[in-house]
C-alpha positions, -999 to 999 in steps of 0.1 A, spaced: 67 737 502 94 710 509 129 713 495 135 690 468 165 667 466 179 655 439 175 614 435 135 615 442 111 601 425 76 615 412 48 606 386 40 630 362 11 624 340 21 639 300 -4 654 274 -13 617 270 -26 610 303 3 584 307 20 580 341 60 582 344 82 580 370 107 608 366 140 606 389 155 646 401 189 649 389 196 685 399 175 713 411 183 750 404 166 779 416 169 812 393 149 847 400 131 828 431 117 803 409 128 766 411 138 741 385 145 702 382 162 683 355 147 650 355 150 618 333 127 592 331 135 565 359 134 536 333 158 553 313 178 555 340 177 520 353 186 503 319 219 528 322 231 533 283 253 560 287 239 587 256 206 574 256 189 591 285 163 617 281 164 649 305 139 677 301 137 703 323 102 714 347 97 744 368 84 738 402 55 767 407 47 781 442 24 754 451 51 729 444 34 712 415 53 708 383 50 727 345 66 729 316 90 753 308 69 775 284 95 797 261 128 793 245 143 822 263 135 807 298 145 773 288 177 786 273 186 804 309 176 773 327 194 749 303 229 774 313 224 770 347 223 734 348 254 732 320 274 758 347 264 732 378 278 704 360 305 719 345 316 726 385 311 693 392 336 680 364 
């Protein structure tokens, strides 16, 4: 599986069957699993500060995408990204 970097772009497809062009704005690996942070790039192109969705997706060992499927996990993945950017500040 490639490395993923942050700034690429993908198309998910939600529960919907809807297309959407997610940007990554941080990867994390935790316990040899890897995670993205992504926002949706439209969001991102209008630019309001405060307005911008990010949702979090584990990347599974075939390099596809899911959803993060309990609170707990979400919770450990949701620290690890506040700890990256609180680094970065």
């Amino acid at each position: 599986m490639e490395k993923i970097e942050v700034g690429e772009v993908f198309t998910i497809t939600d529960e919907n069957d809807t297309e959407q062009e997610v940007e990554v704005l941080g990867v994390v690996t935790l316990e040899n699993t890897d995670y993205i942070a992504v926002s949706f790039v439209e969001d991102l192109q209008e630019g309001e500060e405060g307005d911008i969705d990010v949702f979090f997706l584990k990347v599974d060992e075939d390099g596809d995408f899911t959803a993060i499927e309990s609170d707990e996990e979400f919770d450990k993945v949701s620290s690890a990204f506040d700890a990256i950017l609180d680094e970065e500040v």
